[in-house]
Biopython code that builds the backbone (N, CA, C, O; Angstrom):
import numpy as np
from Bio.PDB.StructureBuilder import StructureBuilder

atoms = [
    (1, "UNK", "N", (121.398, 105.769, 57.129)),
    (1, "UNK", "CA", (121.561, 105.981, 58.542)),
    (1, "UNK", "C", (122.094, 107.387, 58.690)),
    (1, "UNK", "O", (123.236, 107.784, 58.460)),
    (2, "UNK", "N", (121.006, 108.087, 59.135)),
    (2, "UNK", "CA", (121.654, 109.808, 59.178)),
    (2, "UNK", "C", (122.263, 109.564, 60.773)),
    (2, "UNK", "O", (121.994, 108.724, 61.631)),
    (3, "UNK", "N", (123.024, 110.489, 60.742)),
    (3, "UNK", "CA", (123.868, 110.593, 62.295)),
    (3, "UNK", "C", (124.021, 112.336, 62.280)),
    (3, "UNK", "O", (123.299, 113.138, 62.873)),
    (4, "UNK", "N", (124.904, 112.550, 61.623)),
    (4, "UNK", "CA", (125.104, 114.073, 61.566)),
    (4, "UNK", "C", (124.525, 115.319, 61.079)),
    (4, "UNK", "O", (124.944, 116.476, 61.091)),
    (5, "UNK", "N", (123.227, 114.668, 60.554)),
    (5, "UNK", "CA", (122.381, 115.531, 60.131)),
    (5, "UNK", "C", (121.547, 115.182, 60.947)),
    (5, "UNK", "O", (121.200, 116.330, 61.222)),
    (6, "UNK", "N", (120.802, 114.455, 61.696)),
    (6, "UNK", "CA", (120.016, 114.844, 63.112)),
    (6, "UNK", "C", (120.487, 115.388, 63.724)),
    (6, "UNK", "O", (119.762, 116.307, 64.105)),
    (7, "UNK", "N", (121.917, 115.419, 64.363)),
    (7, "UNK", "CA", (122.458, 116.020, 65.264)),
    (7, "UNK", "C", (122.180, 117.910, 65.413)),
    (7, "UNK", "O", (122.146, 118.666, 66.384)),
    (8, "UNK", "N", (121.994, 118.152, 63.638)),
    (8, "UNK", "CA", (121.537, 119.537, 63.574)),
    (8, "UNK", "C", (120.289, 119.704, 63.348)),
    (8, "UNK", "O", (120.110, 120.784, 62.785)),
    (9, "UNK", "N", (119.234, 119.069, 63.547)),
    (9, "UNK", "CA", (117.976, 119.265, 63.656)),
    (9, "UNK", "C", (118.120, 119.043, 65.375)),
    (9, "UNK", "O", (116.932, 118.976, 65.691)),
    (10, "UNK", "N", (118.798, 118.914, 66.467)),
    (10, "UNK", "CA", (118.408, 118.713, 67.656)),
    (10, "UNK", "C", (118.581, 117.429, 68.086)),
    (10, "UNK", "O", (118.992, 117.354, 69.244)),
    (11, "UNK", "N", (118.366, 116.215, 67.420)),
    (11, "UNK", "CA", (119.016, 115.095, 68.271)),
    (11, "UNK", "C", (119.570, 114.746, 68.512)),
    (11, "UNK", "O", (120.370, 114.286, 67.697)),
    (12, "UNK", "N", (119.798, 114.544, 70.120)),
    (12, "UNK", "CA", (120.886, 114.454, 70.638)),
    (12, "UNK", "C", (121.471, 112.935, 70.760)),
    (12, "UNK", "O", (120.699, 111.985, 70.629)),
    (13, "UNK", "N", (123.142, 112.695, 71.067)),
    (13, "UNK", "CA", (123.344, 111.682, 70.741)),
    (13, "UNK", "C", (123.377, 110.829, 69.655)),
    (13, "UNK", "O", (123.138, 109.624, 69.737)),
    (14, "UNK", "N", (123.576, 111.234, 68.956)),
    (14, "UNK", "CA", (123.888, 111.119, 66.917)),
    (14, "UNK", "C", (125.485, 110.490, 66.389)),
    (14, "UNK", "O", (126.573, 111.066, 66.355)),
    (15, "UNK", "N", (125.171, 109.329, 66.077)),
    (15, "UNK", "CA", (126.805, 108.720, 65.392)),
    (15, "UNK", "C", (127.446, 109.823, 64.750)),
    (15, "UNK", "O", (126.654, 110.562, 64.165)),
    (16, "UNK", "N", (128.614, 110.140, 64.689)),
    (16, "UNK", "CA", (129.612, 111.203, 64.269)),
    (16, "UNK", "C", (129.343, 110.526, 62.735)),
    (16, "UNK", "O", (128.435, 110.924, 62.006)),
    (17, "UNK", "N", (130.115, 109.630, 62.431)),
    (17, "UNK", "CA", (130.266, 108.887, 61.099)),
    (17, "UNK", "C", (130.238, 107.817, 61.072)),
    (17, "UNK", "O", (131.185, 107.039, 61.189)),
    (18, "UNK", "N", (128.499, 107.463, 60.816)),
    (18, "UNK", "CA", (128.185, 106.173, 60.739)),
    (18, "UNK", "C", (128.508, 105.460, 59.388)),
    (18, "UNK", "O", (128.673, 106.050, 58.320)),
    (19, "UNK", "N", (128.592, 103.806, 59.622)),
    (19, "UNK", "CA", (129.116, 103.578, 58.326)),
    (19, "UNK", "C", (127.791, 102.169, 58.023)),
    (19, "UNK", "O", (127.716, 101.252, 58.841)),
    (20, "UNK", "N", (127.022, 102.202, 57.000)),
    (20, "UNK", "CA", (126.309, 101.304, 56.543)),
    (20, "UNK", "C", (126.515, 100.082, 55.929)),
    (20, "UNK", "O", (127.189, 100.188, 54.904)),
    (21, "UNK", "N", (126.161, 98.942, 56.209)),
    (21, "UNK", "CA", (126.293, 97.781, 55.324)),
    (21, "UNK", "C", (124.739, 96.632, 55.274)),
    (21, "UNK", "O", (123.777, 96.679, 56.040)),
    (22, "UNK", "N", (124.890, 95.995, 54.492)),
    (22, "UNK", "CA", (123.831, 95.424, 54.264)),
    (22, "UNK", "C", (124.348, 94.396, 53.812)),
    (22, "UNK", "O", (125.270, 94.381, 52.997)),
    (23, "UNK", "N", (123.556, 92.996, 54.521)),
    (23, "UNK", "CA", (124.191, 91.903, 54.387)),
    (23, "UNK", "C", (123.029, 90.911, 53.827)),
    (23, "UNK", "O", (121.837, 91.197, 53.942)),
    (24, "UNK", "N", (123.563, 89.537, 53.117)),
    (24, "UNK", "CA", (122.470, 88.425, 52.995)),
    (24, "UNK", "C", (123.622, 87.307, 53.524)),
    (24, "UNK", "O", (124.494, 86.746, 52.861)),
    (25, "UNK", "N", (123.331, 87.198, 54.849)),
    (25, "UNK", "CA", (124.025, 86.276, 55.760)),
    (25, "UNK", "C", (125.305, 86.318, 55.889)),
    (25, "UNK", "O", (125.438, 87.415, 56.431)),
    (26, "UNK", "N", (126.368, 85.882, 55.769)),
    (26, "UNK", "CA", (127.655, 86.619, 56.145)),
    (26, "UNK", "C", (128.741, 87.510, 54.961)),
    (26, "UNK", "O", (129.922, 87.855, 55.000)),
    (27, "UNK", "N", (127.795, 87.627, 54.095)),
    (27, "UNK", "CA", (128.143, 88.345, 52.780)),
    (27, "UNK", "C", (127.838, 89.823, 52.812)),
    (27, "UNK", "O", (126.762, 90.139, 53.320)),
    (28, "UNK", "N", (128.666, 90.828, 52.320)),
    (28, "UNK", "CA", (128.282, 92.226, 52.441)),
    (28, "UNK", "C", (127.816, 92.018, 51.117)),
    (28, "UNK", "O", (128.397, 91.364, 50.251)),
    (29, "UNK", "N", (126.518, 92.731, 50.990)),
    (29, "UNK", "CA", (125.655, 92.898, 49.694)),
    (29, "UNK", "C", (125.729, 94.614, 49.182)),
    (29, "UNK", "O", (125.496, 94.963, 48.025)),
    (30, "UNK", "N", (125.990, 95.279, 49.969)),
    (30, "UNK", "CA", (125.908, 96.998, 49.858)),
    (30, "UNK", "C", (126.452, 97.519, 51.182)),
    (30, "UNK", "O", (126.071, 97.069, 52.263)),
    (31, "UNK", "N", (127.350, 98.478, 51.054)),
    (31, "UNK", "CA", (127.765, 99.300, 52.237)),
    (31, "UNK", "C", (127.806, 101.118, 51.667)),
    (31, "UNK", "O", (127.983, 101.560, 50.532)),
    (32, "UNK", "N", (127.625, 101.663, 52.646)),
    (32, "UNK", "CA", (127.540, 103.378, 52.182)),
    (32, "UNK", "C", (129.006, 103.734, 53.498)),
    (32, "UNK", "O", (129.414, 102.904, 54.310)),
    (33, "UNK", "N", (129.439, 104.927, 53.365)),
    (33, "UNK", "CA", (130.109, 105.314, 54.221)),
    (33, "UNK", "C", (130.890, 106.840, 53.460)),
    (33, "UNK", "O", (131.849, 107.134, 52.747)),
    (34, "UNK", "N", (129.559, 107.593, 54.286)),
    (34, "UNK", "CA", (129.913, 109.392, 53.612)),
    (34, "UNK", "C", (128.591, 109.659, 52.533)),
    (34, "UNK", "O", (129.034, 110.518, 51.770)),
    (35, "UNK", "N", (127.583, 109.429, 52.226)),
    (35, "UNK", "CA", (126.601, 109.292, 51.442)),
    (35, "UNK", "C", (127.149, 110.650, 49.949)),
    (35, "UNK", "O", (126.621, 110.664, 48.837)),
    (36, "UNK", "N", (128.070, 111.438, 50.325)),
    (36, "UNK", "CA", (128.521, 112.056, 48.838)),
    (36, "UNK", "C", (127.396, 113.035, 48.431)),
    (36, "UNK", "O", (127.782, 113.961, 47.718)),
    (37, "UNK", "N", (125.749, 113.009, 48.823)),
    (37, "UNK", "CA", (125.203, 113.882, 48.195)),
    (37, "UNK", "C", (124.518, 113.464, 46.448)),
    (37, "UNK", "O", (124.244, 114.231, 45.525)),
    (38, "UNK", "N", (124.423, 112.036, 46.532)),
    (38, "UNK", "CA", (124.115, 111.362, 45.815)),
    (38, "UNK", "C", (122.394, 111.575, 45.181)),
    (38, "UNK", "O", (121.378, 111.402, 45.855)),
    (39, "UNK", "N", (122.437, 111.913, 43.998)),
    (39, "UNK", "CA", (121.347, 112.522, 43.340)),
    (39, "UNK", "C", (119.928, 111.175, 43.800)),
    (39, "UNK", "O", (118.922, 111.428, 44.462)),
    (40, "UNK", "N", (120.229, 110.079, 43.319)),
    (40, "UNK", "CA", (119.314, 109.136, 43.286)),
    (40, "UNK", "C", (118.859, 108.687, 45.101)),
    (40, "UNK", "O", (117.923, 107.917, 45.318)),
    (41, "UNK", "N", (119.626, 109.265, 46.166)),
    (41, "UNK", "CA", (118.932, 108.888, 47.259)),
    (41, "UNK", "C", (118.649, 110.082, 47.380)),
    (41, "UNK", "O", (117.633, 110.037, 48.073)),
    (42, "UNK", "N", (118.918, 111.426, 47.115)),
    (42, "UNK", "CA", (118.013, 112.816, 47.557)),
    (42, "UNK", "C", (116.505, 112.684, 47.228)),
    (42, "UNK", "O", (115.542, 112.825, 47.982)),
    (43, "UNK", "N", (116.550, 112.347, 45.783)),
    (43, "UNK", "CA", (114.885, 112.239, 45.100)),
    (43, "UNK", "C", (114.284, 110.784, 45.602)),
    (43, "UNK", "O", (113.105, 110.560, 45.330)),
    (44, "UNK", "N", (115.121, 109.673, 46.402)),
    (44, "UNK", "CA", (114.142, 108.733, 47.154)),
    (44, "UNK", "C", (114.114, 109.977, 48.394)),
    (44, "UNK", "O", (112.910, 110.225, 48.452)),
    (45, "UNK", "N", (114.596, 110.612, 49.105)),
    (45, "UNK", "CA", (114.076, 110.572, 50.504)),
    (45, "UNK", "C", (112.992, 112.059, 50.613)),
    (45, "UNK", "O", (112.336, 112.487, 51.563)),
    (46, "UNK", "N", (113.174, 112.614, 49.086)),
    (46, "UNK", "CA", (111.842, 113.389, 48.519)),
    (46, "UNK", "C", (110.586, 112.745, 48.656)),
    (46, "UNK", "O", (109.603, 112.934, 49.372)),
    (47, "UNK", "N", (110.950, 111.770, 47.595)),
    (47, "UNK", "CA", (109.571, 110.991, 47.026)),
    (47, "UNK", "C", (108.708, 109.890, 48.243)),
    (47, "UNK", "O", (107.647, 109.313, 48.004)),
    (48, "UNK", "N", (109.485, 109.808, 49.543)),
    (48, "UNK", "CA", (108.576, 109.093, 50.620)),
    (48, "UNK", "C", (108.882, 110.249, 52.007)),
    (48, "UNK", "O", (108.884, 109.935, 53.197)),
    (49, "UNK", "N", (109.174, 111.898, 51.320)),
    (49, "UNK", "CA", (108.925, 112.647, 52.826)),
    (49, "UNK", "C", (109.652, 112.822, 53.718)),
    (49, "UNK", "O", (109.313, 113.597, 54.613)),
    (50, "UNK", "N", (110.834, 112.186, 53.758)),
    (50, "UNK", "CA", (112.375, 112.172, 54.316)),
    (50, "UNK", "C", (112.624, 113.591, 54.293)),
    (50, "UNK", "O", (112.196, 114.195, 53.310)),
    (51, "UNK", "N", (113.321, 114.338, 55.315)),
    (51, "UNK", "CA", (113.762, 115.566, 55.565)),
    (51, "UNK", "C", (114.976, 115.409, 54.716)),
    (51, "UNK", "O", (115.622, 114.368, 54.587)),
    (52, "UNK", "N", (115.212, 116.543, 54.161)),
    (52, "UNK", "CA", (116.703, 116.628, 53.395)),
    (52, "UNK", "C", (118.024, 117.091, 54.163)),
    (52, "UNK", "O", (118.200, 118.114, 54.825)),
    (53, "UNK", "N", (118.871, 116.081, 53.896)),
    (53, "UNK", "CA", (120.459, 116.232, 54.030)),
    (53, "UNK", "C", (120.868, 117.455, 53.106)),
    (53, "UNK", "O", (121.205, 117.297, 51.932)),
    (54, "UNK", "N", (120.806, 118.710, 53.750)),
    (54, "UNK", "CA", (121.621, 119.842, 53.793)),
    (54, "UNK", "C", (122.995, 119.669, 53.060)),
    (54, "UNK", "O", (123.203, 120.155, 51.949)),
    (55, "UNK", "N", (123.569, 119.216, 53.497)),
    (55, "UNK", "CA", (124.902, 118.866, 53.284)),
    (55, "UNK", "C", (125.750, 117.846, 52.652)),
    (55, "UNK", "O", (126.443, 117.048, 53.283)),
    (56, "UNK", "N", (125.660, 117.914, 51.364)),
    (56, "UNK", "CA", (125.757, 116.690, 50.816)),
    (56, "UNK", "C", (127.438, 116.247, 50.313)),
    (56, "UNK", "O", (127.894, 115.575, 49.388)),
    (57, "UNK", "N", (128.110, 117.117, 51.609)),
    (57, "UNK", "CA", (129.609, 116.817, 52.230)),
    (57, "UNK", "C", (129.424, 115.666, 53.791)),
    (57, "UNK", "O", (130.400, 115.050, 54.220)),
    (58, "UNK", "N", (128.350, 115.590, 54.296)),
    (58, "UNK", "CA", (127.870, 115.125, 55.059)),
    (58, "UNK", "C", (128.761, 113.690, 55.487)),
    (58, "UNK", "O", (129.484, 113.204, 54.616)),
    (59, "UNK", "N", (128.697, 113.125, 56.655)),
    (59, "UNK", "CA", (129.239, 112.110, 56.949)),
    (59, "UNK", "C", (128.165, 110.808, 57.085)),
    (59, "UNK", "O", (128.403, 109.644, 57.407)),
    (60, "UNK", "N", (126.664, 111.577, 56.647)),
    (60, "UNK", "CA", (125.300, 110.191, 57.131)),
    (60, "UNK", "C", (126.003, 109.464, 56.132)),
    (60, "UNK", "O", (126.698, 109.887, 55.208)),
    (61, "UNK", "N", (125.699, 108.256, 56.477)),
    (61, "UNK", "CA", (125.811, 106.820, 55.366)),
    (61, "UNK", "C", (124.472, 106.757, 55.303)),
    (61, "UNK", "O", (123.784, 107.321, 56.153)),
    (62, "UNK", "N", (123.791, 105.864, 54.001)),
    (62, "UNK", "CA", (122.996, 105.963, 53.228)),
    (62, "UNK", "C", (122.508, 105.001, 52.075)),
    (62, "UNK", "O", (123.156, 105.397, 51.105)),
    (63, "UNK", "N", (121.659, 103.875, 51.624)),
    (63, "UNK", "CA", (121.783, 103.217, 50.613)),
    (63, "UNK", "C", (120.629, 102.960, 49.860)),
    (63, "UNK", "O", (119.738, 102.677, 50.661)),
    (64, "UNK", "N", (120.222, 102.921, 48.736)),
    (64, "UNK", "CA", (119.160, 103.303, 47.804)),
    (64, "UNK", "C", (119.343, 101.188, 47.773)),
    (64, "UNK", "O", (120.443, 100.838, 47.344)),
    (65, "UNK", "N", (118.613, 100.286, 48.080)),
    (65, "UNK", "CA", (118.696, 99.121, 47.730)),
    (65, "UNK", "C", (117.413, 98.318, 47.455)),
    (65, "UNK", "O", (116.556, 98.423, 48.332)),
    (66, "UNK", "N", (117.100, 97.483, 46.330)),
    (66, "UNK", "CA", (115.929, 96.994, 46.171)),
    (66, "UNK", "C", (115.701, 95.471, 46.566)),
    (66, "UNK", "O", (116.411, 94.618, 46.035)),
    (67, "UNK", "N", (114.951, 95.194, 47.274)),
    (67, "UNK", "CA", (115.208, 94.099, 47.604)),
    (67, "UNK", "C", (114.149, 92.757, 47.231)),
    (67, "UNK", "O", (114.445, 91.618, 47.591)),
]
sb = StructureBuilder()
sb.init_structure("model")
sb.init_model(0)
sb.init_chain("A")
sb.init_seg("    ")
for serial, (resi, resn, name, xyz) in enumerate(atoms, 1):
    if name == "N":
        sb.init_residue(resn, " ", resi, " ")
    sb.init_atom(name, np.array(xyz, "f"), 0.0, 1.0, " ", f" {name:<3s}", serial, name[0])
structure = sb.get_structure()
């Protein structure tokens, strides 16, 4: 979930610091919060065309999950 990196491509209205979770019914299964600049989601959002997070101090949350 980018928020602060749209905000600098122009879209307006962008979560400051969104925080991610992913659930299988009332269980958290994965949560992101600050994505860190994490090698293995840069080369997913390469490999399907995703614009790159600049800033990998960034506040987008973010989660590489297979399901």
């Amino acid at each position: 979930m980018t928020g602060p990196s749209l905000g600098a491509l122009g879209v307006a209205g962008t979560l400051t610091d969104p925080k991610l979770e992913l659930y299988s019914g009332d269980k958290v299964i994965a949560a992101n919060d600050n994505w860190g600049g994490d090698a293995q989601l840069t080369a997913a959002g390469t490999a399907v065309g995703a614009f790159a997070i600049a800033n990998s101090g960034s506040k987008d949350a973010m989660l590489l999950v297979t399901l």
